[in-house]
C-alpha positions in Angstrom: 118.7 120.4 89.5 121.7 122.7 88.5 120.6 122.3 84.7 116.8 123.8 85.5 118.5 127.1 86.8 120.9 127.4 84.5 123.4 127.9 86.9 122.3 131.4 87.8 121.8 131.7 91.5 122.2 128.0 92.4 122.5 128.4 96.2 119.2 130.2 96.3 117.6 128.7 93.4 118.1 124.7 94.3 115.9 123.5 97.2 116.7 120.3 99.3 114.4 119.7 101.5 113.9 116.0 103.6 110.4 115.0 103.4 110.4 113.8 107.2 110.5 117.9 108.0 108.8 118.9 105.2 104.7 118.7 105.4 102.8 119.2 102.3 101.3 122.8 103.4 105.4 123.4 103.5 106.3 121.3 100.7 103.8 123.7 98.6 104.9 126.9 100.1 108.6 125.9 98.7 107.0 125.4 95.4 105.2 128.3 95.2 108.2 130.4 95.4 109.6 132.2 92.8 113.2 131.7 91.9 115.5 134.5 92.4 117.1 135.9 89.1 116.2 133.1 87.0 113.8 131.5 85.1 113.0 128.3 86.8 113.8 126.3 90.1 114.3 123.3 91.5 112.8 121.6 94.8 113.9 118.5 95.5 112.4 116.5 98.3 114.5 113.7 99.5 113.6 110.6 101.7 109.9 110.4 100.7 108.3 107.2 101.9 104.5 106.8 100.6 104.5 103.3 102.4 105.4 104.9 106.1 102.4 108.0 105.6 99.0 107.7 106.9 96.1 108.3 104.3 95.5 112.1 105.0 99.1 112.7 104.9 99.9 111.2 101.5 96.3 112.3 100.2 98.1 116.0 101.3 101.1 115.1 99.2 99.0 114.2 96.0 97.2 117.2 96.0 100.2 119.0 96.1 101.9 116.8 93.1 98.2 117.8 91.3 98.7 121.7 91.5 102.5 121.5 90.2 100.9 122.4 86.8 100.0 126.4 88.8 104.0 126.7 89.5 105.5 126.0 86.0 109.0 128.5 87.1 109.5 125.1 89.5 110.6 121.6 88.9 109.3 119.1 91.5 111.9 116.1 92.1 111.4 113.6 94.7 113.6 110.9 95.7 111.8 107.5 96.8 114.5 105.1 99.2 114.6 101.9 98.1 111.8 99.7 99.8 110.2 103.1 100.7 106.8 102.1 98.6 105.6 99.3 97.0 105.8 99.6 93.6 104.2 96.9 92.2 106.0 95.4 89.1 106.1 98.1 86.6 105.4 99.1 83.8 103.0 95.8 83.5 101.6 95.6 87.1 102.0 98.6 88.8 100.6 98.9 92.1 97.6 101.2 93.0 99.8 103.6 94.9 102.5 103.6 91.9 99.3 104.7 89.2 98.5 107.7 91.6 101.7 108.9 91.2 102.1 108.1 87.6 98.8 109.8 86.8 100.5 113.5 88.8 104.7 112.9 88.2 107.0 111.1 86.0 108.2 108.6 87.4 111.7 107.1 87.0 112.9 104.0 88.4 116.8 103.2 89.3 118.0 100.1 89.2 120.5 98.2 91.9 124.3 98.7 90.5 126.6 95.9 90.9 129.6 96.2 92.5 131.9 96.8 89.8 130.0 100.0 88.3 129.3 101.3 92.2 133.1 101.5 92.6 133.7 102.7 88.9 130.8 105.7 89.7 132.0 106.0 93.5 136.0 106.7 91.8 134.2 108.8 89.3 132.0 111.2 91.9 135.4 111.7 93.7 137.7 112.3 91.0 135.0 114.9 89.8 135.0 116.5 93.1 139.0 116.6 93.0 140.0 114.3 95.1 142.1 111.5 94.4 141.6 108.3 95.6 143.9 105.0 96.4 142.7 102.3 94.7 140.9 100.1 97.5 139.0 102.9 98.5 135.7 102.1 96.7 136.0 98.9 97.9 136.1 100.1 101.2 132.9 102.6 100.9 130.7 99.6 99.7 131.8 97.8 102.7 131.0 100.7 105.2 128.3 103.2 103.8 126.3 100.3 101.8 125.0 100.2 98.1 122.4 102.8 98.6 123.9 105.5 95.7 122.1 108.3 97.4 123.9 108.0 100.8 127.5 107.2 99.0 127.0 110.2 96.7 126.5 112.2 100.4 129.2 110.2 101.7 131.6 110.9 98.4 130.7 114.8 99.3 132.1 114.2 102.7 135.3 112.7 101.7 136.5 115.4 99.1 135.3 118.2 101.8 137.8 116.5 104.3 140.2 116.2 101.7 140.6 119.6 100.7 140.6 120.8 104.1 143.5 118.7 104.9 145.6 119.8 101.6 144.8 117.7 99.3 145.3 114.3 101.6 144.8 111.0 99.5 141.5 109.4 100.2 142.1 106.3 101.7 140.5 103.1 103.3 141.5 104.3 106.8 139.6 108.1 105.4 137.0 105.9 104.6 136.8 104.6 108.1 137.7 107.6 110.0 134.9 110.5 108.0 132.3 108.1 106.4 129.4 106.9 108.6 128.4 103.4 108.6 125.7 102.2 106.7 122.7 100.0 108.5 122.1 98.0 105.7 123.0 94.5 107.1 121.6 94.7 110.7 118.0 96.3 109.3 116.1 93.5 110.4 118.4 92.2 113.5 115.5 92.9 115.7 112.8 90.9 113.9 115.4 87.9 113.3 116.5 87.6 117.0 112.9 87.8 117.8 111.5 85.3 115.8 114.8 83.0 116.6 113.5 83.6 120.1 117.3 85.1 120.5 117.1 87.0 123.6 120.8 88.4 123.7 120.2 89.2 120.0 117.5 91.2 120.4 118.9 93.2 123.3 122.2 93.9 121.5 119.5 95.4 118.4 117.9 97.4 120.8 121.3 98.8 121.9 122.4 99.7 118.5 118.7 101.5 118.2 119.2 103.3 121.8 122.8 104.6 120.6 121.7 105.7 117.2 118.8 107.5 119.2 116.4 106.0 116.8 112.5 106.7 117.4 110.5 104.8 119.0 108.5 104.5 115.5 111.5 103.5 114.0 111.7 100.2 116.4 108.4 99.4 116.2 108.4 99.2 112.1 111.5 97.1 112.3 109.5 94.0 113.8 
């Protein structure tokens, strides 16, 4: 993103937009605008999920994705969530939903880091941001905010922002614990287990954690 604009204008010229509040009539009108004292901008629309659309909705998307070619002073980036669509096994047996999107986009597919390199790129994203770090804290971000590199890099953000305002403060474990949200990874299908299980107590202490989180309805539903 900050290479397309060339670093002129950044704030106005870089465009994150969550695809949950961004429709494809919306999504097109960002697009369509043109980028202020610069050549070229960026949209990037995170937390796409082709799986979770109905037909019209995603048929909205890809007629969007087929227009790009009208706006050539924008770059069009989507982010995809893991388990957000299934992609088939590409590049030899895509799905049918993966070929409509690599007819319209290039597509890029990021693979699962291990451990070692998420703590080497969490101690990197931190030190580039200026903060410095004690040595167990990548350890202690895995074990908190998950593997998901899009949330840690939002999470990484949040540490060196609290850091700074604080004087510089070391980034701890205890930071870790105190600033970084905790990641759902490991109770994502709580629900379903317990009910399968037949786990009664189970199932009501998922529903709690969904009730506190304030999660929609939706959200419960496609858990099960």
């Amino acid at each position: 993103c900050h290479s397309v604009c060339g670093g002129q204008f950044e704030d106005l010229n870089i465009i994150k937009t969550e695809a949950a509040e961004t429709p494809p009539a919306a999504l097109e009108e960002a697009v369509a605008m043109y980028p202020m004292m610069a050549e070229k901008k960026a949209v990037l629309l995170t937390g796409f999920q082709p799986s979770s659309l109905k037909e019209k909705e995603l048929e909205g998307y890809l007629e969007v994705f087929s227009r790009m070619v009208e706006y050539p002073h924008t770059v069009l980036g989507i982010i995809v969530p893991a388990g957000a669509m299934d992609a088939g096994n590409p590049p030899k047996k895509p799905s049918a939903l993966y070929k409509k999107f690599e007819r319209l986009l290039t597509t890029v597919q990021f693979s699962q880091k291990r451990p070692a390199a998420l703590k080497k790129w969490i101690a990197a994203q931190l030190g580039a941001a200026g903060a410095e770090i004690h040595e167990d804290t990548p350890e202690a971000m895995l074990r908190r905010c998950g593997s998901d590199m899009n949330i840690l890099h939002g999470e990484c953000g949040k540490l060196a922002a609290y850091s700074a305002s604080h004087g510089g403060e070391l980034v701890t474990p205890a930071m870790v614990e105190r600033v970084c949200c905790e990641s759902r990874e490991e109770d994502a299908f709580a629900l379903a287990n317990a009910v399968l299980a037949g786990d009664r107590r189970g199932a009501l202490r998922a529903l709690r954690g969904y009730r506190d989180r304030r999660e929609e309805p939706v959200a419960v539903a496609a858990s099960l």
